[in-house]
N, C-alpha and C positions, 0 to 999 in steps of 0.2 A: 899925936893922938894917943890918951890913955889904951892901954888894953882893955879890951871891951870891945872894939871894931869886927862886926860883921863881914865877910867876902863871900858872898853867895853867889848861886848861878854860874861856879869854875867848869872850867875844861879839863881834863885833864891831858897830858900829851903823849905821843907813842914812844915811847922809850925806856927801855930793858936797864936802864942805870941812871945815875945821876946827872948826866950829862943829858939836857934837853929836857928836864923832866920840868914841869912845872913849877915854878920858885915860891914857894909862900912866902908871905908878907910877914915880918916879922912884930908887927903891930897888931894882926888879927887875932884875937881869941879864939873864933869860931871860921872854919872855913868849909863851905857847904860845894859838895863839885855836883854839879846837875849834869855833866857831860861825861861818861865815862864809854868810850863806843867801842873797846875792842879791848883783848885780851894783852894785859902787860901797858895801858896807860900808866901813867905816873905821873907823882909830884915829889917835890924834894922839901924836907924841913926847914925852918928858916935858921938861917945861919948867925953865928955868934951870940947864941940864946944865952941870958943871964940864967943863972942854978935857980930852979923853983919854975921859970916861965913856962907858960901853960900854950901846950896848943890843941885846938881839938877841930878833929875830922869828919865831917859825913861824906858818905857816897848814897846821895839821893839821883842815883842816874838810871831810869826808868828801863837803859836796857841789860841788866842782871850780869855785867862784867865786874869782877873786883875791882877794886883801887890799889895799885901797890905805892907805899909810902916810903921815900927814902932819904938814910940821914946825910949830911953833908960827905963829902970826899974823903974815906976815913972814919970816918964816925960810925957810928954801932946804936941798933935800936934793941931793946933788953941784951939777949945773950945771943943773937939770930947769928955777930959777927961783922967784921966791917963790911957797908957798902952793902948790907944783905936789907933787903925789903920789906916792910912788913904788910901783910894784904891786908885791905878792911871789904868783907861780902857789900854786895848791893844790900844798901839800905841799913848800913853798919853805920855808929858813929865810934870813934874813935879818942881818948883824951891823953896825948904825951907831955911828959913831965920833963924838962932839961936837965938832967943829973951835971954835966957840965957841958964846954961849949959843943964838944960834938958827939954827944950820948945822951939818948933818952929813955926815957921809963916808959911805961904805958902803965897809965893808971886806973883807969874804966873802957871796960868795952861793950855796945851791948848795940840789939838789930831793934829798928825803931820799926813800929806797925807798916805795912804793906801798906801803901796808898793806889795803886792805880787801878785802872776797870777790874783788872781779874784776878788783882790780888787786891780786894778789901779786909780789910784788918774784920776782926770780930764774926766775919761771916763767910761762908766754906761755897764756892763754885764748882760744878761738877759736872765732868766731861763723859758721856755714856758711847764705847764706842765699838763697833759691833763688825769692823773689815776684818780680814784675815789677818794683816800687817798694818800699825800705826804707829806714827811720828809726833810725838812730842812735843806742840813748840815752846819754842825759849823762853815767850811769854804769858806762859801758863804757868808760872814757876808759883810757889808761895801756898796762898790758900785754896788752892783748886785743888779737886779729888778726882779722880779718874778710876771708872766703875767702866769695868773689864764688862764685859754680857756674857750668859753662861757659852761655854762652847765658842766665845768669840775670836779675837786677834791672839794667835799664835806667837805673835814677833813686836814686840813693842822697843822702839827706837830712842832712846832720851838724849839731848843734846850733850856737845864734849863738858868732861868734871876738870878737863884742864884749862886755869885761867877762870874759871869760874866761884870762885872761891864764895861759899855762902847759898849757891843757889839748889833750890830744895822744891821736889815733887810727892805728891801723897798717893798712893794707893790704895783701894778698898773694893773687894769684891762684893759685886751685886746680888751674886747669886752661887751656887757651885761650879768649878772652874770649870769642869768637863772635859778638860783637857791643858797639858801642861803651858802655863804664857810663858815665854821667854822675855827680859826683860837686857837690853843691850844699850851701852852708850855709846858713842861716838867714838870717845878718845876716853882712856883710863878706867879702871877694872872697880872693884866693889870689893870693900873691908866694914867690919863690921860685926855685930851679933844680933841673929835671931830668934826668936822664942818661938817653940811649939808646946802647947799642951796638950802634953800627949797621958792616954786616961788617969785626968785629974792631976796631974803632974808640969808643972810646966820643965821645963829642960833649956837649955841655950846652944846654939853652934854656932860659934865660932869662925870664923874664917880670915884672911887676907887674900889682895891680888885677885880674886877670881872675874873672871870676863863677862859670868851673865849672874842673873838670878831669876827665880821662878817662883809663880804659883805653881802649886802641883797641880794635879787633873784632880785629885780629892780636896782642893782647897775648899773651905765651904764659907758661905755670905758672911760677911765681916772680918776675913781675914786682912790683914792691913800690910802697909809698908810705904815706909819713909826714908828717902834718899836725900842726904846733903852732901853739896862737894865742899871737899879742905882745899881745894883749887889745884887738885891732882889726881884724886881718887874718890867715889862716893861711900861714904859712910851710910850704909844701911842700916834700920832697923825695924823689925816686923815682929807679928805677932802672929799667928794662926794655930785653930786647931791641928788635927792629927794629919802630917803631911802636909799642911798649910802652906808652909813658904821655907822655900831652902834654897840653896849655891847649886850653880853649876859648872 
């Protein structure tokens, strides 16, 4: 069978190396995994690629785990190193190039539109929530907005940025914050830069590693912030007026 064969609807398997990891076909051009259920599933490249053969990846798997990709036994994907992984986020595709038999390129990468309930592409879901302490869940990830209430949840929980490589929460206040939110993950800290405009000026801070982030108690309605994980740590970036949004 020419190249050009479709494998849709894959699994991917539990395992931290090459060893057990899902074997691609080396006839598929396109190989779509709809199962990715846990953190550090895996598939392995296919083996003894001609120079130039093309393979490309999606991880169309509804529950917001990465896919880590890995090259044969030995082999190197760009410069990562032998045997080293490369992750594609939920809902990434992925296009590897075979430089020779057991080295590949990566030549396009890019997150195709949100398809499920509560993450539709083109149009923004929003969560209003007004307890003292709220939890995050995992499948709110994407185009949903979450509108703090003035004076509301103190303590906002968002699921581990470990192993989750890709997955990404919005924030917007609804109103004046009235009081400082904490914003906390599960597992791994927040890097990142924020903006404040502070009179007329905007300014950036900077930060790594730190463990929470916050609206101030002076934040005021439409101060923002957006968290994606690199599937270790969440890369933040916000925007708010004076005291808006900062590290803690």
């Amino acid at each position: 069978m020419s190249q050009g064969y479709i494998a849709s609807g894959l699994s991917a398997l539990a395992n931290a190396t090459q060893t057990g990891a899902y074997q691609l076909s080396s006839i598929a051009y396109l190989n779509q995994f709809t199962a990715v259920t846990a953190t550090l599933n895996s598939c392995l490249l296919p083996a003894n690629p001609q120079a130039g053969q093309i393979c490309k990846i999606r991880n169309d798997s509804a529950t917001f785990f990465s896919l880590n990709v890995y090259p044969q036994l030995l082999g190197q994907i760009n410069s990562l190193g032998a045997n080293v992984a490369f992750a594609i986020p939920c809902y990434g595709v992925v296009e590897f190039i075979a430089n020779v038999s057991l080295n590949w390129l990566v030549s396009t990468s890019s997150i195709v539109p949100f398809s499920s309930a509560s993450n539709v592409s083109g149009s923004t879901n929003t969560v209003v929530y007004t307890a003292n302490a709220y939890t995050v869940p995992l499948s709110f990830a994407g185009n949903t907005f979450f509108l703090p209430a003035a004076g509301a949840a103190t303590v906002v929980n968002v699921p581990t940025a470990v192993g989750n490589s890709g997955l990404r929460y919005k924030f917007q206040l609804s109103a004046l914050a009235g009081n400082t939110i904490t914003i906390t993950p599960v597992a791994g800290a927040f890097n990142g830069c924020l903006l404040n405009n502070v009179t007329g000026r905007v300014t950036c801070i900077a930060c790594t590693a730190k463990a929470t982030i916050v609206f101030t108690a002076l934040a005021t309605a439409g101060s923002t912030l957006e968290i994606v994980s690199d599937g270790t740590n969440y890369i933040a970036t916000g925007f708010g007026t004076l005291a808006g949004v900062g590290w803690a």
